[in-house]
LUMLUM-575514 format. One record per residue: x, y, z of N, C-alpha, C, O, CB in turn. Coordinates in steps of 0.2 Angstrom, whole numbers, padded with zeros to 4 digits, always signed. Glycine has a CB too. Example, Ala and Ser with C-alpha at 12.3 -4.5 7.8 and 13.67 -1.06 7.14 Angstrom:
+0066-0028+0039+0062-0022+0039+0066-0016+0039+0071-0017+0042+0057-0022+0045 +0064-0011+0035+0068-0005+0036+0064+0000+0039+0067+0006+0040+0070-0003+0029 
This chain:
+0255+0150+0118+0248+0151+0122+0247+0145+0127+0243+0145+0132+0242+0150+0117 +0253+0140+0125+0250+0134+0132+0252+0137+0138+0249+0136+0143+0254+0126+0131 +0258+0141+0138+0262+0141+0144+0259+0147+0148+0260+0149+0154+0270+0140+0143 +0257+0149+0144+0254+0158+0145+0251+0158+0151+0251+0163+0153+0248+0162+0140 +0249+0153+0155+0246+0152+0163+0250+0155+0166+0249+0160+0168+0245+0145+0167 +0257+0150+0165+0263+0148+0170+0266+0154+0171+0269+0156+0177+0269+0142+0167 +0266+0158+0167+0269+0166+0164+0265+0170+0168+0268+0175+0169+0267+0169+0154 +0260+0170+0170+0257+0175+0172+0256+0174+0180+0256+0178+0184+0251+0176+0168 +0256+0167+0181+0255+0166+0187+0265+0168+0191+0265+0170+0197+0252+0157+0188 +0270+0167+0187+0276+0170+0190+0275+0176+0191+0276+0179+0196+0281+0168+0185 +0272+0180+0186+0272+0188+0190+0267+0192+0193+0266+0198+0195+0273+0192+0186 +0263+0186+0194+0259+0189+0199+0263+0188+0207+0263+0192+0211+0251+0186+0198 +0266+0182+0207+0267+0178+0212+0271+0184+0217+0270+0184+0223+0273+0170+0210 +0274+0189+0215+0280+0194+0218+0277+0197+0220+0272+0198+0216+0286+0198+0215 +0276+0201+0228+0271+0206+0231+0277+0214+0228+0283+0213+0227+0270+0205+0242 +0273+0219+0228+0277+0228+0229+0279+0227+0234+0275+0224+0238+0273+0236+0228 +0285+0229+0237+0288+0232+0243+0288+0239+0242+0287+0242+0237+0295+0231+0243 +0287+0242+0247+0290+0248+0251+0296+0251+0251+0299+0253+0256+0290+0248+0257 +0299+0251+0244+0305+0254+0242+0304+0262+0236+0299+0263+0232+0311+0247+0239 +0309+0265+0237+0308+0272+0232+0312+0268+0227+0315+0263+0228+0312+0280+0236 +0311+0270+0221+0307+0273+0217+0299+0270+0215+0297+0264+0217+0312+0274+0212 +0295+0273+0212+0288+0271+0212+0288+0268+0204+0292+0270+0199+0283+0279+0213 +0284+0263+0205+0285+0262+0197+0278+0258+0192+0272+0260+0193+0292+0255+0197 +0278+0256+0189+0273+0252+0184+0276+0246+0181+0282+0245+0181+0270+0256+0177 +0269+0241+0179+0270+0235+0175+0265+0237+0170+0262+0243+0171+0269+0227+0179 +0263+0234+0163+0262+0237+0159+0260+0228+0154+0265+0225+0151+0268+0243+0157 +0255+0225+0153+0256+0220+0151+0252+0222+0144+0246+0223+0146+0255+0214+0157 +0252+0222+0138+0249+0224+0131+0248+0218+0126+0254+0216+0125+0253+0229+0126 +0244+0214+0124+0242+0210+0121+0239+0212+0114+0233+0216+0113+0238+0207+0126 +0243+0210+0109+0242+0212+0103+0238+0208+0098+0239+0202+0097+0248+0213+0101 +0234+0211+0095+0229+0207+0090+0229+0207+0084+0229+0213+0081+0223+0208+0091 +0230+0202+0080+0230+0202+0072+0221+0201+0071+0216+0198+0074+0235+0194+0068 +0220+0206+0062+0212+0202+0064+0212+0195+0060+0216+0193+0055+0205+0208+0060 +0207+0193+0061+0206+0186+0055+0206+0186+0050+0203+0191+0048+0201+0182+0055 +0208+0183+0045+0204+0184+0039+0199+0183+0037+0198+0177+0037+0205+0182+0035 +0194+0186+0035+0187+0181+0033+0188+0177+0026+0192+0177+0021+0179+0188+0032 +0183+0174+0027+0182+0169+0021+0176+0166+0020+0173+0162+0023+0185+0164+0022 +0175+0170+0013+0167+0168+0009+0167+0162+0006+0173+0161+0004+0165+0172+0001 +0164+0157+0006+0164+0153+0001+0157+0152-0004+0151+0151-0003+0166+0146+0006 +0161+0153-0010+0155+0154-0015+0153+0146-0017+0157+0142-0016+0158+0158-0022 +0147+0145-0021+0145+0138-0021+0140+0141-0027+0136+0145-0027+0141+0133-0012 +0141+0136-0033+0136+0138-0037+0134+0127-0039+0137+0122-0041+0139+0145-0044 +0130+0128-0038+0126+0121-0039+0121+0119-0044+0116+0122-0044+0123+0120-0034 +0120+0115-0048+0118+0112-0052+0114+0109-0053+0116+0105-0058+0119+0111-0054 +0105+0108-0051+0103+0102-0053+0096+0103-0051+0094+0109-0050+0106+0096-0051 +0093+0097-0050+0086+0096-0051+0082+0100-0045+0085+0105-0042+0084+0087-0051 +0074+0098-0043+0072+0102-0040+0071+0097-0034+0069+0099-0028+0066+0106-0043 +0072+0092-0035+0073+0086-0030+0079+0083-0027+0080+0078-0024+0071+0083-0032 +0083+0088-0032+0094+0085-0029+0096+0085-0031+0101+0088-0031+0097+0080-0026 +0093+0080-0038+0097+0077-0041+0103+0082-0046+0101+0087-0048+0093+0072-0045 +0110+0078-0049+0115+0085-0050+0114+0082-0057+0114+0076-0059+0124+0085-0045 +0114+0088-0060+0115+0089-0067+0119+0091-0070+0120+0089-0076+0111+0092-0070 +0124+0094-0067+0131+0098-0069+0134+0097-0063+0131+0098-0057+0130+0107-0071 +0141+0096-0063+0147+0097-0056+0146+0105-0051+0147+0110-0053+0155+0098-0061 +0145+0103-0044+0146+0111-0045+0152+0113-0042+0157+0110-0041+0141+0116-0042 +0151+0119-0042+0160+0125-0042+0159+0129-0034+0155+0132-0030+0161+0134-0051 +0165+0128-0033+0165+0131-0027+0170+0137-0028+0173+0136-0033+0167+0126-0020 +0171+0142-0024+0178+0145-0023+0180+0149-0018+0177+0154-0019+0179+0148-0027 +0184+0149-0013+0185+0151-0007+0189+0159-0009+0194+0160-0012+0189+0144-0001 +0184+0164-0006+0183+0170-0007+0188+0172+0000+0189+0167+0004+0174+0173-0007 +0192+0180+0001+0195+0180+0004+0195+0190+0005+0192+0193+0000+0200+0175+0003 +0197+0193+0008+0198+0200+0009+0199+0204+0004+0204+0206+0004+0201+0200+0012 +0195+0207+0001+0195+0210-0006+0194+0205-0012+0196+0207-0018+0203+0215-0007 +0192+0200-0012+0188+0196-0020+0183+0201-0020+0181+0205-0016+0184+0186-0020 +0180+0198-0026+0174+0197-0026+0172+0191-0031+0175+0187-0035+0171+0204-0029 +0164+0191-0028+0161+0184-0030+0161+0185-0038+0161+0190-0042+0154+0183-0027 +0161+0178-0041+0160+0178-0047+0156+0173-0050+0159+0168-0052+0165+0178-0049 +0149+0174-0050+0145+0169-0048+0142+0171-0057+0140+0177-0059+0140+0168-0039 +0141+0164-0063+0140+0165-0071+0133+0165-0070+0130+0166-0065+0143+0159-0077 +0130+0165-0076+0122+0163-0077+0121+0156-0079+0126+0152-0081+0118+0168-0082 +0116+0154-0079+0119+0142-0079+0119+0141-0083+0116+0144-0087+0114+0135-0077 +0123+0136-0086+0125+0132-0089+0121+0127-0094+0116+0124-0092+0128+0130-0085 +0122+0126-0100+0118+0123-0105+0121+0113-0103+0126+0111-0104+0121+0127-0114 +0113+0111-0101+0113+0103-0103+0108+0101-0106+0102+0103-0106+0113+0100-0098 +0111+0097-0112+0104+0095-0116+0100+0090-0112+0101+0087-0107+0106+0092-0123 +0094+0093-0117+0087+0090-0113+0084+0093-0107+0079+0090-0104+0087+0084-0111 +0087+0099-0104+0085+0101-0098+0085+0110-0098+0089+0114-0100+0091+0098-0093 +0080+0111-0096+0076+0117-0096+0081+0121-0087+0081+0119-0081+0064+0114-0095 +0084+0128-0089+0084+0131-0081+0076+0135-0079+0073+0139-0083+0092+0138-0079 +0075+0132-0074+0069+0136-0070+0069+0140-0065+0067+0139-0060+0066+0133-0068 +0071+0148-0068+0074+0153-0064+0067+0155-0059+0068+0158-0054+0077+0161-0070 +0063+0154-0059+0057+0154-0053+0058+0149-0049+0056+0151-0043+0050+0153-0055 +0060+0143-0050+0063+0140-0045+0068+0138-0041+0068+0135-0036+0063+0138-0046 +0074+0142-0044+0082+0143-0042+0082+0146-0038+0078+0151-0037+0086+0146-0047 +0086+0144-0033+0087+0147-0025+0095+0150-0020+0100+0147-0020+0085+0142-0021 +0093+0156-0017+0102+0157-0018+0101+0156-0008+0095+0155-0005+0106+0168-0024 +0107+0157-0004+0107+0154+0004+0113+0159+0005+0117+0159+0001+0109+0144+0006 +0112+0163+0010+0117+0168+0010+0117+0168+0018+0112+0170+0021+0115+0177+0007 +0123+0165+0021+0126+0163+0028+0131+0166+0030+0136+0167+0026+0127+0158+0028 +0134+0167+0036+0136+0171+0038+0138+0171+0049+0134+0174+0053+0132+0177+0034 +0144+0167+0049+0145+0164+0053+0138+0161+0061+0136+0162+0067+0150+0167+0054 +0137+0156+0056+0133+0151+0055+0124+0152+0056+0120+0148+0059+0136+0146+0058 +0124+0158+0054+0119+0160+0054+0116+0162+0048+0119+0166+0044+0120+0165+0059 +0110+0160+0046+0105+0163+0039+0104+0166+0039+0099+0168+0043+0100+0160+0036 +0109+0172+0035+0105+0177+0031+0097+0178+0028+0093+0182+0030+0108+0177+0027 +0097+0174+0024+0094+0174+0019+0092+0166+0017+0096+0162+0020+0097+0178+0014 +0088+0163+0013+0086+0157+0011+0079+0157+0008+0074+0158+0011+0087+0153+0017 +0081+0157+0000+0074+0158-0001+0074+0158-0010+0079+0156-0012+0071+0167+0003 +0071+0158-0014+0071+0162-0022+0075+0166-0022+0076+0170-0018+0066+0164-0025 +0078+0166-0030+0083+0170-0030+0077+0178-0034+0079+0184-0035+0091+0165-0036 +0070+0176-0035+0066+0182-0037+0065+0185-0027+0065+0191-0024+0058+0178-0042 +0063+0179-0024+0065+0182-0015+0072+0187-0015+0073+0192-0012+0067+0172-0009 +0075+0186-0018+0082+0189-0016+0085+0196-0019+0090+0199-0018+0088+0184-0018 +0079+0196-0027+0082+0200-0030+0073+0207-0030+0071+0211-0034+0086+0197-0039 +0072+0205-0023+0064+0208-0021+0067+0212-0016+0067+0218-0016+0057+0203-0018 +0072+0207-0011+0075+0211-0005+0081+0216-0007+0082+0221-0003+0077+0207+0001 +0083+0215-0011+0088+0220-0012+0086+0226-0018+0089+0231-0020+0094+0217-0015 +0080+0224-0020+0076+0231-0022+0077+0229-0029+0073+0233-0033+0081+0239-0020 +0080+0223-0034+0080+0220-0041+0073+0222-0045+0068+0218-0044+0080+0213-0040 +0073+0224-0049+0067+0225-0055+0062+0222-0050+0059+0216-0050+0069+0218-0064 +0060+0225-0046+0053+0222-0042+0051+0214-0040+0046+0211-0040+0047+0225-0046 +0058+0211-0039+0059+0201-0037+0055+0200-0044+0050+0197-0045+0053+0196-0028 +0059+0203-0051+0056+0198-0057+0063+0197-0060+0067+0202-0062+0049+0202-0063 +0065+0190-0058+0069+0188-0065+0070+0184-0071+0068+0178-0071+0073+0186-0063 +0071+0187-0075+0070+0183-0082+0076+0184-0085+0081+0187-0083+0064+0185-0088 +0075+0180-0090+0084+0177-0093+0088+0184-0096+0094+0186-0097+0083+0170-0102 +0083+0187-0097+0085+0195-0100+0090+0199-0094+0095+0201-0094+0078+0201-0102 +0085+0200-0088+0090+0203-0084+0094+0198-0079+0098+0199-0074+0087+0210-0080 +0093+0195-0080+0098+0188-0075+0105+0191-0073+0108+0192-0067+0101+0180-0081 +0108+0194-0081+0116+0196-0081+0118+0200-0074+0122+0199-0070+0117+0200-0087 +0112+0206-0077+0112+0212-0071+0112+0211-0063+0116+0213-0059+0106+0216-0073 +0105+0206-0062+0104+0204-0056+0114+0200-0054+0117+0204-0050+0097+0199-0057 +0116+0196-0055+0122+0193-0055+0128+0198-0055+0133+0195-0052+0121+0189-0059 +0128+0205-0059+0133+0210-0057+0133+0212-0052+0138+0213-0048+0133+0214-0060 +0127+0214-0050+0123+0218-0043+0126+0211-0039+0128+0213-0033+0113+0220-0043 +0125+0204-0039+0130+0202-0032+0138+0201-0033+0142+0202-0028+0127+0194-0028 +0138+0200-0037+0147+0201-0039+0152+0209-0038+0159+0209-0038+0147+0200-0046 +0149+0213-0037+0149+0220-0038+0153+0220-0030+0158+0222-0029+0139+0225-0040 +0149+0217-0025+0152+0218-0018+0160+0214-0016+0161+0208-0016+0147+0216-0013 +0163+0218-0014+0171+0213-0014+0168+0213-0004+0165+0217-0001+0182+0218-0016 +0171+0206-0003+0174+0203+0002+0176+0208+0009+0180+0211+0007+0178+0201+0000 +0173+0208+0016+0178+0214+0018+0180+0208+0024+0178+0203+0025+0175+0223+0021 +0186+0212+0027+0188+0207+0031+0186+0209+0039+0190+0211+0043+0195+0206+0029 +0183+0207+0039+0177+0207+0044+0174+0199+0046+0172+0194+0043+0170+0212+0042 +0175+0200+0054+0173+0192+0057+0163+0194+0057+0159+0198+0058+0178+0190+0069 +0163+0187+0056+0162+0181+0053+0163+0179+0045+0161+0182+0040+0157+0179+0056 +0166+0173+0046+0167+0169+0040+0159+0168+0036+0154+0171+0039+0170+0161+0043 +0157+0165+0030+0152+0166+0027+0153+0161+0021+0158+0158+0020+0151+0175+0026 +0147+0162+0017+0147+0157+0013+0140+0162+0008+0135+0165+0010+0145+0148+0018 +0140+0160+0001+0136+0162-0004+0133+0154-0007+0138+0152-0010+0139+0169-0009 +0129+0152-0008+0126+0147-0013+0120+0148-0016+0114+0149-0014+0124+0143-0010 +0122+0147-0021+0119+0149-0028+0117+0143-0032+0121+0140-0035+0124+0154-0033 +0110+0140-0031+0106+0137-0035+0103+0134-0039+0098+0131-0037+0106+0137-0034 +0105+0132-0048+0102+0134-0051+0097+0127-0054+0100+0123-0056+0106+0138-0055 +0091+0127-0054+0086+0122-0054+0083+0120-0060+0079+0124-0062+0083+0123-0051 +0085+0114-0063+0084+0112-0071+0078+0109-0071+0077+0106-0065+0091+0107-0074 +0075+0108-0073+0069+0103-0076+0070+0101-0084+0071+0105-0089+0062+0106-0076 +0069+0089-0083+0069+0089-0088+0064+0091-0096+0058+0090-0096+0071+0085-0087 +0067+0092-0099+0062+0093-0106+0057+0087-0107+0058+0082-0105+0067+0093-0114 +0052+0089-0110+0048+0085-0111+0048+0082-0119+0049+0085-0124+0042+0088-0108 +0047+0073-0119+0049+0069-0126+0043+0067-0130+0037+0065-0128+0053+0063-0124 +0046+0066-0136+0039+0065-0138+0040+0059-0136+0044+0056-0133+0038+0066-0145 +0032+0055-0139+0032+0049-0139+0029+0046-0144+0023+0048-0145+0031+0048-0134 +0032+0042-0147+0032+0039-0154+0023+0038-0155+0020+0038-0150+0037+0029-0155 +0019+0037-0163+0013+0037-0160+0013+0028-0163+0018+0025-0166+0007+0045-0162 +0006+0026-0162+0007+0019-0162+0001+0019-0171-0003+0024-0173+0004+0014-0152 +0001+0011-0172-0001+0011-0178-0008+0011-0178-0011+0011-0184+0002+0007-0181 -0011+0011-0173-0017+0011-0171-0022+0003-0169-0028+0001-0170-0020+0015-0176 -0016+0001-0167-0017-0007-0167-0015-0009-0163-0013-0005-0159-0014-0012-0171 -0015-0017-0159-0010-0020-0154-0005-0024-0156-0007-0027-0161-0014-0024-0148 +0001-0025-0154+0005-0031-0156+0006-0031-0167+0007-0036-0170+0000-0037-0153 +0006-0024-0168+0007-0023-0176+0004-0026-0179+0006-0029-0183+0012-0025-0179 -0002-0026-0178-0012-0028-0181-0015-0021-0182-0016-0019-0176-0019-0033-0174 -0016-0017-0187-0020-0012-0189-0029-0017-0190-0029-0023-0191-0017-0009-0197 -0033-0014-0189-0038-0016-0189-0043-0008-0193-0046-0003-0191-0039-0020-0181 -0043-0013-0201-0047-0009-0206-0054-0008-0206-0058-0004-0209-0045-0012-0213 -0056-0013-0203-0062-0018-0203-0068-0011-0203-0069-0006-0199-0062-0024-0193 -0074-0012-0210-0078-0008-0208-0084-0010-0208-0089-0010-0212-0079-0003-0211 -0083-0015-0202-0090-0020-0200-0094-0023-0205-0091-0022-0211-0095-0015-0196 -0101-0028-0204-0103-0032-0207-0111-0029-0211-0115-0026-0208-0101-0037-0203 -0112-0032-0217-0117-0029-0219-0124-0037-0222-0124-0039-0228-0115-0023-0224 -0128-0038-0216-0133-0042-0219-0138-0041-0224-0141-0036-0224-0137-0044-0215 -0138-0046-0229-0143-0046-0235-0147-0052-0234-0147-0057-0239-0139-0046-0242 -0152-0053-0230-0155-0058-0228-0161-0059-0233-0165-0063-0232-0158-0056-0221 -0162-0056-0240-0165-0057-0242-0163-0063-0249-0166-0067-0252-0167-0052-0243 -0155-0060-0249-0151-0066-0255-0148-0069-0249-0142-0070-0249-0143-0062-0262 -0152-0073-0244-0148-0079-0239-0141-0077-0241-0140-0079-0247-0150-0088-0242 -0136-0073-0239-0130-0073-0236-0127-0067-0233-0130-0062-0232-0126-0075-0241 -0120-0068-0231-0119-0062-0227-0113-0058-0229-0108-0061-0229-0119-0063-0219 -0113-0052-0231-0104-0051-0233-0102-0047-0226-0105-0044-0222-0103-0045-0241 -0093-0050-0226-0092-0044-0222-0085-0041-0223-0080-0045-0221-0093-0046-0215 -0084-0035-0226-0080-0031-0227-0074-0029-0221-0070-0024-0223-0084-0028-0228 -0074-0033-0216-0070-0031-0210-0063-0034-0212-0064-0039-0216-0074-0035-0202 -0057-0032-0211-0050-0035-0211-0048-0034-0205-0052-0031-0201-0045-0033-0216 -0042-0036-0205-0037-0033-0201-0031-0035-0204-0029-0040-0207-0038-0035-0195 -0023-0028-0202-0017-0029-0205-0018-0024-0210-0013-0022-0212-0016-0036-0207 -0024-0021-0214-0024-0019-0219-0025-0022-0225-0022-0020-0230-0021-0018-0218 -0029-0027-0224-0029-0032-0230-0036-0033-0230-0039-0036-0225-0026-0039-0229 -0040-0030-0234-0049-0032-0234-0049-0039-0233-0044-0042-0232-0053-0030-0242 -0055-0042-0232-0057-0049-0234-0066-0050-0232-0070-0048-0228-0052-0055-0229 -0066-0053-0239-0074-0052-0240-0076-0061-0238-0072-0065-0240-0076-0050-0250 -0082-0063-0234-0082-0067-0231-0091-0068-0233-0095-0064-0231-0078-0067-0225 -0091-0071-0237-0101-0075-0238-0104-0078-0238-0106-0081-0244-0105-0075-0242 -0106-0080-0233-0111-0089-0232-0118-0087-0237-0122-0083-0236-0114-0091-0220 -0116-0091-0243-0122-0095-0246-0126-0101-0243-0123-0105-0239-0121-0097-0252 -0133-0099-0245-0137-0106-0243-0139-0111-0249-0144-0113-0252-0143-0103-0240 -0130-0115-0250-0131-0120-0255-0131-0125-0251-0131-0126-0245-0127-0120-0260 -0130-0129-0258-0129-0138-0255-0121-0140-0255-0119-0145-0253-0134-0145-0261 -0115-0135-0257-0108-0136-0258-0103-0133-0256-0105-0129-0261-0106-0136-0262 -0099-0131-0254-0092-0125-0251-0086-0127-0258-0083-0132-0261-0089-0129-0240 -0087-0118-0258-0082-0117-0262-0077-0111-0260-0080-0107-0257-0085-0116-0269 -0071-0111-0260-0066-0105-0258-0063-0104-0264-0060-0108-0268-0061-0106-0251 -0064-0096-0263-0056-0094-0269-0054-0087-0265-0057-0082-0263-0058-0092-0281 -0047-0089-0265-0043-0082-0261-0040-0077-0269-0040-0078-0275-0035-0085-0254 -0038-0074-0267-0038-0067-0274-0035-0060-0269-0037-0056-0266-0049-0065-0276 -0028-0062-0272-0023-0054-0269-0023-0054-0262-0022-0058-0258-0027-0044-0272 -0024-0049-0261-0023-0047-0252-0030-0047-0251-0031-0043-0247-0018-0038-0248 -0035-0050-0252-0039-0052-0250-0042-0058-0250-0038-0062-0252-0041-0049-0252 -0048-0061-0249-0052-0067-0249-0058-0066-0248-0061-0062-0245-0050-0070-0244 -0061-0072-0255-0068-0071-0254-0068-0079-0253-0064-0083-0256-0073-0066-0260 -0074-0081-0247-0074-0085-0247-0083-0088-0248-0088-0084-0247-0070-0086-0243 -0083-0094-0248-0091-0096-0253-0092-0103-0249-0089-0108-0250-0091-0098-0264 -0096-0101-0244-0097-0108-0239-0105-0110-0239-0109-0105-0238-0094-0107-0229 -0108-0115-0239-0113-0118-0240-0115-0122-0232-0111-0126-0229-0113-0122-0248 -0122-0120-0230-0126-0125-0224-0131-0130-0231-0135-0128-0235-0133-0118-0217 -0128-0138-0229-0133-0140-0230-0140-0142-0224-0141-0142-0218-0129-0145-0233 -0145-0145-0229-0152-0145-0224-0149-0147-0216-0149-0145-0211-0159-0153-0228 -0145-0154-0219-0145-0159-0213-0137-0160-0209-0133-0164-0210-0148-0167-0217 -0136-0154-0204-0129-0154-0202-0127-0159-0199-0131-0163-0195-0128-0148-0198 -0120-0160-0202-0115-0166-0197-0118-0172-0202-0120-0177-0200-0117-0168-0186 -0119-0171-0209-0121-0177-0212-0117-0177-0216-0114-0172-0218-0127-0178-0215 -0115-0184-0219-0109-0184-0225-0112-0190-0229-0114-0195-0227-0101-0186-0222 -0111-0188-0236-0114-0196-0239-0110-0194-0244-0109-0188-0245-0124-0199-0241 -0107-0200-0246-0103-0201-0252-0106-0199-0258-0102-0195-0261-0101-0207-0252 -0114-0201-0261-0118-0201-0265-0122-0192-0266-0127-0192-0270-0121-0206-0263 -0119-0188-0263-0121-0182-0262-0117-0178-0265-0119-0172-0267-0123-0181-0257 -0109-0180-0264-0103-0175-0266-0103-0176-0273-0105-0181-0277-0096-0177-0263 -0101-0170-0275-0099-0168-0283-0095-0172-0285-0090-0176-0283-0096-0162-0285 -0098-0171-0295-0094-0176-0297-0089-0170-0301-0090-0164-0302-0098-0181-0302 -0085-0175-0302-0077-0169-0307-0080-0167-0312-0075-0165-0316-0069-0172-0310 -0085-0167-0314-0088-0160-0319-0094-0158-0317-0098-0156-0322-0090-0161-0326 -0095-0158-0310-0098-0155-0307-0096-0147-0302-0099-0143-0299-0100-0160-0305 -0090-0147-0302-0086-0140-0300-0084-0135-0302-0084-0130-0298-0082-0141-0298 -0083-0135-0308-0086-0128-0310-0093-0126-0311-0096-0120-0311-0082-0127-0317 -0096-0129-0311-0104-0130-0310-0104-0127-0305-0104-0121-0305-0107-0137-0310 -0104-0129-0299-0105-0127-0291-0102-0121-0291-0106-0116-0289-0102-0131-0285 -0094-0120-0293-0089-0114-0290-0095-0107-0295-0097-0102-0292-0078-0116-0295 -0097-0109-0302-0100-0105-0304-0107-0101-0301-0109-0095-0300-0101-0108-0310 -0111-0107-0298-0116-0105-0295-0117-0101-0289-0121-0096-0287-0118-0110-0293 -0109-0103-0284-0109-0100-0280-0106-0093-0280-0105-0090-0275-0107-0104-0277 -0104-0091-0287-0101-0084-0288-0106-0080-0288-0107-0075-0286-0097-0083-0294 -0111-0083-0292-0117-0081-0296-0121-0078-0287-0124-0073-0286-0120-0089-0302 -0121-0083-0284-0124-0081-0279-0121-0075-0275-0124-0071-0272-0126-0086-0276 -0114-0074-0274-0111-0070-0271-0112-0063-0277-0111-0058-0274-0103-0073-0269 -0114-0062-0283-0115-0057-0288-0124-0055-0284-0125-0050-0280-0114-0061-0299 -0128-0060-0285-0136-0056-0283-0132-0054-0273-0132-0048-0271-0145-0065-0283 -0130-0057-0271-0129-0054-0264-0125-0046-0262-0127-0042-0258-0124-0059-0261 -0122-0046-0267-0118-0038-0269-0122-0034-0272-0123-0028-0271-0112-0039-0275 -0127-0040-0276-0132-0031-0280-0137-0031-0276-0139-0026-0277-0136-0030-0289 -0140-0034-0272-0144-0031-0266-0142-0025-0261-0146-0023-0257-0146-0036-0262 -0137-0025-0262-0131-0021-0256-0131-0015-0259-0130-0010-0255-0123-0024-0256 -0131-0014-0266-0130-0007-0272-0135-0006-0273-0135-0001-0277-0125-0008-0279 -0143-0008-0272-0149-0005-0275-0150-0010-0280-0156-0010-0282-0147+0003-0279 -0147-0016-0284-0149-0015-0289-0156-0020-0291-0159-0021-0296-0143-0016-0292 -0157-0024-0283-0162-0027-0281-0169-0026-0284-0174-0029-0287-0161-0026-0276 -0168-0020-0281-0175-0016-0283-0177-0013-0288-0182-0012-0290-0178-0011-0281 -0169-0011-0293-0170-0009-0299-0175-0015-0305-0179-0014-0309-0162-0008-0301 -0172-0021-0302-0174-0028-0308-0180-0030-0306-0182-0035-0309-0168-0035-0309 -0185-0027-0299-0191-0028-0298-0196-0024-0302-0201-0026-0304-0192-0027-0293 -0193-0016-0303-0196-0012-0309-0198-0016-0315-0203-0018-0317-0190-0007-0312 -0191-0016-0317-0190-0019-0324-0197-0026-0323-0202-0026-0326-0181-0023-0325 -0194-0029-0321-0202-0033-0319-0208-0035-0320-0212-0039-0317-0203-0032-0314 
């Protein structure tokens, strides 16, 4: 083909003479046709690119046909045939470009409805056409669009920082001077009762705590001559139980029972 100029300009270069016999030149130029060539593309992944599966290509040629599967199983990921898109090109010009329910509407498909039931069918019906060999070259891409599944999520203990908070708030008995409060946290009751004595006594008890704290008259005072004597403490510790027992039965009714009685 390079020299093909030089070739032609030599025979043009000779003029006809004016001699007998009469004659012809005859110059025939022979044509092969091209092969065409499909290229199948089937692709794999998100609705924003991202590839979830490898995809497959395969270069289609004069009597193939396409052979394009239905998608592929990845865990944790949902195909979303409403979103899946197929691109049908055809030297270098778009066909088509659109949903593959777009695609199976224009070819007359179950009225553009695909679901996983007839998927198969739809996919025979483009496989079904072989290749012809006819210019232009072309290309089929087949799209198939996953979304990921949705996870649970662990539920929490109803706390911050692994603290349950049991706590069912506080209840004043202003009449027996003290205050209980039933509130915890962790899951551990704890009973908490300021008496109005003259001594502070605590005793803790299982996964709970009751504690027995006294306001004297005169705060921030200390006198040596005012603290208990060592047989004086079960004495106090007693008193102050005793007062946490009337603080409890004002709480239960039983206050008003022993004013009857009365």
């Amino acid at each position: 083909m390079d020299n093909l100029p030089q070739f032609l300009a030599l025979l043009n270069s000779g003029q006809v003479s004016n001699v007998y016999p009469s004659g012809s030149f005859t110059l025939t130029y022979a044509y092969t046709r091209q092969a065409t060539v499909v290229n199948q593309t089937t692709n794999y992944q998100t609705a924003d690119g991202i590839t979830v599966l490898p995809s497959e290509s395969e270069e289609l040629t004069a009597g193939d046909y396409p052979s394009f599967g239905t998608p592929k199983q990845k865990d944790g990921y949902t195909v979303n045939l409403a979103n899946s898109k197929i691109t049908v090109e055809f030297g270098g010009q778009i066909v088509f470009s659109g949903t593959l329910n777009g695609y199976a509407k224009l070819i007359g498909f179950n009225g553009g409805t695909l679901t996983t039931d007839n998927l198969q069918s739809f996919l025979d019906l483009i496989n079904g056409s072989a290749v012809e060999n006819v210019y232009p070259n072309g290309s089929i891409t087949l799209t198939y669009v996953y979304q990921k599944d949705a996870t649970d999520t662990p539920g929490g203990n109803g706390g911050s920082d692994g603290s349950d908070s049991n706590g069912s708030g506080s209840t004043n008995n202003s009449g027996q001077g003290g205050t209980v409060n039933n509130g915890g946290t962790n899951g551990n009751a704890e009973q908490n009762v300021t008496v109005n004595n003259n001594d502070t006594n605590s005793t803790n008890a299982g996964t709970g705590s009751v504690a027995l704290s006294t306001n004297k008259d005169q705060s921030n005072e200390t006198n040596s001559s005012k603290l208990p004597q060592t047989n004086e403490k079960d004495s106090i510790g007693l008193a102050g139980l005793g007062m946490l027992m009337l603080s409890l039965a004002g709480m239960f009714g039983l206050k008003d029972l022993r004013k009857k009685r009365s």
